[in-house]
N, C-alpha and C positions, 0 to 999 in steps of 0.2 A: 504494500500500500504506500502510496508516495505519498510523503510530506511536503510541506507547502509554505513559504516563510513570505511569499509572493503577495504586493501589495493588491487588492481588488482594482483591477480594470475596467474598463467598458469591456463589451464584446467586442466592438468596432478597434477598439488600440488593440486588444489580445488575438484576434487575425492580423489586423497589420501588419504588427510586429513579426509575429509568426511568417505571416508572406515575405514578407523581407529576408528574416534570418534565414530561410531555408535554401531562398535563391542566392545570397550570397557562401553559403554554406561551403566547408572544405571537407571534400568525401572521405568518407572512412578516417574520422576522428573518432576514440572512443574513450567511453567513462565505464566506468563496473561501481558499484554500491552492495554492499551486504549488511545485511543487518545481524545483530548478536542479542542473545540472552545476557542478562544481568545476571550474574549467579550468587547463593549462598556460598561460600567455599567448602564449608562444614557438608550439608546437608543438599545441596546444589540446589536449593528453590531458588524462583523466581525472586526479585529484590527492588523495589520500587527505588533505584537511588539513580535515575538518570541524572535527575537534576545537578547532584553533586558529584559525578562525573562530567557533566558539561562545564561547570562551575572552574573545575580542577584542571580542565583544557584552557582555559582563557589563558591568551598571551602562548602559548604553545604552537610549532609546528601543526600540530592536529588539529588545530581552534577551527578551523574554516575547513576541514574535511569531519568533519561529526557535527551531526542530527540527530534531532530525536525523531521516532518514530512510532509513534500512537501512545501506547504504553512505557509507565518508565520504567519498567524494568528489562528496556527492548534501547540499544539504538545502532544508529546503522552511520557506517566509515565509507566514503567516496574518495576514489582517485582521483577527482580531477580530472581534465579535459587531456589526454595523450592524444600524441599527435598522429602516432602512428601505434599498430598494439604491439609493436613488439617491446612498447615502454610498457605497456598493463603493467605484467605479471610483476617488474618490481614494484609496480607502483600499489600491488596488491597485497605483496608481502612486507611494503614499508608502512602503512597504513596499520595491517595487521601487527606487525609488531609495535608500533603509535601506541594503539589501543592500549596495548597487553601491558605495556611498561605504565600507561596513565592506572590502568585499573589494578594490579596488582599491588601497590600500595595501601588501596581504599579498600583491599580483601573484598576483592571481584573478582568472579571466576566468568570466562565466556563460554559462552554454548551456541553454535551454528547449526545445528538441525533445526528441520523443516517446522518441526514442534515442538512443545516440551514436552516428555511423557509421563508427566501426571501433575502439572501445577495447574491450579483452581484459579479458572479465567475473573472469576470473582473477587480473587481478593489482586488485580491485575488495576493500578492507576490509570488510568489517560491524563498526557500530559498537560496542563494547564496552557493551553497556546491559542491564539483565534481557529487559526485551522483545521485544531483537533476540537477543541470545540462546539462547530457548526458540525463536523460529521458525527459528533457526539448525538446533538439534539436532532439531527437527519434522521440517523440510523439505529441509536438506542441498542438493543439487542442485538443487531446485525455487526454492529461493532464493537462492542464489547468482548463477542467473541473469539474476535480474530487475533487472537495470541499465537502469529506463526511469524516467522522469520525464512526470509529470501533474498535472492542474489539477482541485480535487474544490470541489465546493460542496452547501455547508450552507445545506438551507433549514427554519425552525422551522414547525412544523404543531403546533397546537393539537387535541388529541385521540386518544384512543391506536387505535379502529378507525378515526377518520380519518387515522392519518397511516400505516395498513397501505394501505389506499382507494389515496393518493397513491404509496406504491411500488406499488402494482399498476399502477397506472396508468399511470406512469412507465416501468415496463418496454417497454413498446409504442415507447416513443419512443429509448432505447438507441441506435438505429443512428444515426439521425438527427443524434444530439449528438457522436456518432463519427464521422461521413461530416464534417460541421462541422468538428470538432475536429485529424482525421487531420494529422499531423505528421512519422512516422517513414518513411519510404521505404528508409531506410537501416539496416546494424545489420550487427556482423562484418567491415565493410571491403565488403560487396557491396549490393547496389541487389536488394531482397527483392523488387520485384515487386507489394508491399503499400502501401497508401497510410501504415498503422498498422501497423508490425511491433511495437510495442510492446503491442498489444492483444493479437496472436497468441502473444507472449513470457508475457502475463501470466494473460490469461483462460485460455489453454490449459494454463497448466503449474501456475497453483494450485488445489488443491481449493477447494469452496466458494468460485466462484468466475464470474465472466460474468453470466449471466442468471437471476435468479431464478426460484424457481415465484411463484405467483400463492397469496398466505395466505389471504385472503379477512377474515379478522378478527388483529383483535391476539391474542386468547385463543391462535389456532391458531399466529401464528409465536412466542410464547412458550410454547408447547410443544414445536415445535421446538429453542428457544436452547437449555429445560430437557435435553431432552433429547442434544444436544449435550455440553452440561456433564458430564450424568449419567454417561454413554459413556465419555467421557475422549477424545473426538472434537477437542475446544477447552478450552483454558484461561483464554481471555480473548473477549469479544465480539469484538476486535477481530480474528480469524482467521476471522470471517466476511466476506471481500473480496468481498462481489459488487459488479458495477456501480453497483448502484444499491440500499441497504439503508436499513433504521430506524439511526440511532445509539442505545445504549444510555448513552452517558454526555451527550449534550446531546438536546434536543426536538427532533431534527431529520434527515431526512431527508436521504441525503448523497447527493451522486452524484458518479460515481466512474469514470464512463469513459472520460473527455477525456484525450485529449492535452495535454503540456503547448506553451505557445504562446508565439513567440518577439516575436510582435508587442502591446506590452502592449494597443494598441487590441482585437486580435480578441480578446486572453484577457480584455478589458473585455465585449465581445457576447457571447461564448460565456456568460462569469457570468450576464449578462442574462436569455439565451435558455432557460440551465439554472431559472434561478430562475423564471422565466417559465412558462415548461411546469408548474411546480412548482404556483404560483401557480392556473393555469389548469387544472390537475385535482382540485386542492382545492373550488375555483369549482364546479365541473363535478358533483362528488360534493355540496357544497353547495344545488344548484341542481335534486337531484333526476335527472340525466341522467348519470351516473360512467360515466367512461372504462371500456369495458369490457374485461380483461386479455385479453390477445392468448395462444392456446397457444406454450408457448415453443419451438416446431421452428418456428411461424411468425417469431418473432421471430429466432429465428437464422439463416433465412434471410437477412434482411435486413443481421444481422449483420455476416457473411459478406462480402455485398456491401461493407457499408462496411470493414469492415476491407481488404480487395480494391484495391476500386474509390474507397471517398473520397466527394470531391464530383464526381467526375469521369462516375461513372458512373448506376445507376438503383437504383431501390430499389422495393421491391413495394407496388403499394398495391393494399390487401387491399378496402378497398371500392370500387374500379372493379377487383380480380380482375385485374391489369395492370399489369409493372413502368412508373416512369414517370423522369423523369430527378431526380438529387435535389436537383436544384438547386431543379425547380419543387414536388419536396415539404416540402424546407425553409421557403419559399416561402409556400407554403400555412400551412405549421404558424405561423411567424411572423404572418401573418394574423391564424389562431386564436387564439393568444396574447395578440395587441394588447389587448384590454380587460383582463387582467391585467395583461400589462406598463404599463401605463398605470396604474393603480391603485397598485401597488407601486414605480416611479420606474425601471422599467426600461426604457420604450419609446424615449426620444433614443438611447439602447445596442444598441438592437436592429439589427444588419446582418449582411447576407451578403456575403462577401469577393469580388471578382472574382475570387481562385483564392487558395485558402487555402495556409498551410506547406507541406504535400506538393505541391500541382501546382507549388508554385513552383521546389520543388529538383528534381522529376522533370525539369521542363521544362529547367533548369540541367545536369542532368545529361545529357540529348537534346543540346544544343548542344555537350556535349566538356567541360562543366566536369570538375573533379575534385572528390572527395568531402572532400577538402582548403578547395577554393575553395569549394563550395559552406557547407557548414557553418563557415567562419571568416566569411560574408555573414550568416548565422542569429544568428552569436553579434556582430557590430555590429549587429544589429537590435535582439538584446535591450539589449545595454548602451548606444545610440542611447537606447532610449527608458526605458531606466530610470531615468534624471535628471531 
């Protein structure tokens, strides 16, 4: 869920701007954001002390790359704008270690999975800010709940119907970077059955929200934002959460479905592979042959699976009409991607895990671990490698 520090606009200055920044935009810039659990260190709950981590950044390196992010026991560290990806990955692991060195003093522990597996969303603050605020009294319930944690990447597209092209595009691949991504198995204290129960927490329970339709041009989804506004539907771009959308405040195409990831190496590939895809249907629409947008009951089928099943399981490929396993659709897409990733500094980044976050704790959990043991190995994983 993106944050919002963004003074209220008209509609009219927030296209503008928008149509500007896009047109002048420099392609394949990109940003990565993740968000973290506040941790007990003792007992690993949930810990309302964003504030006095934000507090304890001032005047710091980190001050201007940390946000808070709905809850305060939640916040989330941005790269910055790289110019090319093959700055991310340090920029992902200097961020991370930022974090680790500010919180480890104030006896904080971080947690990157997709969920927590058993903290009570109840006793979970929102942070006092205007923007959490209005979706406070928006959404009540619907936000309250959503205590999950994710990893969103900003990629800049140069052109305003090309960078609607690249979400079109992009949507078809959704499941895919979610099958990847999947991280929560857990959530409530019980083992959900889901590879991503944070997907099913989030895309299900907020409007405007999961899988987009297919705009076809810029003109038509700024008619929809307009119309949005007009309505009193939205007060800010930013309550349009879909997976995968335009940003209206940077040139850039976000995506928004991942998990967050406890291993900084995979949340290093996944950046890659997001950017990559990104990269490679721009190409694609450049090249005269654009990705052509998938109807979205097709793509939510696949959805489904990945949310479900993971990497573990299969996922439908619509031109051989035949689910196949997703390992080797991943697989494939990687492939595909290679001459963009290669061009843009993403292909050394580019891997698939021998069993990502979720098979890992399922598989922990099969053996008799408990949800205790498992998730205190998740969280030395992340703080292991965020130094």
């Amino acid at each position: 869920m993106a944050g919002g520090n963004e003074q209220k606009v008209s509609v009219d200055d927030l296209v503008a701007r928008a149509r500007e920044r896009f047109e002048m935009a420099t392609d394949f810039t990109v940003a990565v954001e993740e968000e973290f659990a506040l941790l007990d260190p003792d007992s690993l709950d949930l810990v309302n002390r964003f504030e006095e981590l934000k507090e304890a950044a001032g005047g710091t390196s980190l001050e201007e790359h940390l946000v808070g992010e709905l809850i305060a026991s939640e916040v989330e560290i941005r790269t910055g704008r790289c110019e090319t990806f093959a700055d991310v990955p340090a920029a992902m692991a200097e961020r991370r270690a930022q974090l680790r060195a500010l919180a480890e003093p104030m006896g904080l522990l971080l947690g990157a999975t997709g969920t927590h597996p058993w903290a009570d969303w109840k006793e979970q603050r929102i942070i006092d800010t205007p923007h959490y605020r209005r979706n406070d009294e928006i959404l009540r319930y619907v936000v309250w709940r959503n205590n999950t944690f994710g990893l969103h990447v900003h990629v800049a597209i140069k052109g305003l119907d090309r960078a609607i092209a690249v979400v079109d595009g992009l949507r078809n691949f959704l499941p895919e970077l979610l099958a990847l991504s999947a991280s929560s198995p857990f959530v409530e204290g019980v083992n959900t059955g889901l590879h991503s129960a944070r997907t099913q927490i989030f895309t299900r329970f907020f409007p405007r929200c999961g899988v987009p339709d297919s705009f076809g041009s810029w003109s038509e989804y700024e008619r929809f934002v307009r119309f949005l506004f007009r309505t009193g539907s939205i007060t800010e771009h930013t309550q349009i959460w879909w997976s995968v959308r335009p940003h209206l405040a940077f040139p850039t195409v976000e995506i928004r479905v991942c998990d967050g990831q406890p291993e900084l190496a995979e949340a290093q590939a996944l950046a890659a592979f997001a950017a990559s895809l990104a990269a490679r249907v721009a190409t694609a629409h450049d090249e005269g042959e654009p990705v052509e947008p998938l109807p979205n009951r097709l793509i939510e089928e696949n959805f489904w699976r990945a949310i479900r099943y993971g990497l573990s399981g299969e996922l439908l490929d619509f031109a051989r009409g035949k689910p196949i396993p997703a390992r080797q659709r991943l697989e494939e897409l990687m492939e595909w991607v290679a001459p963009a990733a290669q061009a843009i500094g993403a292909l050394p980044y580019l891997a698939l895990p021998e069993r990502n976050a979720a098979e890992r704790q399922i598989e922990r959990f099969e053996e008799g671990a408990t949800l205790e043991q498992i998730y205190a190995e998740q969280v030395r994983t992340t703080e292991r490698i965020s130094g």
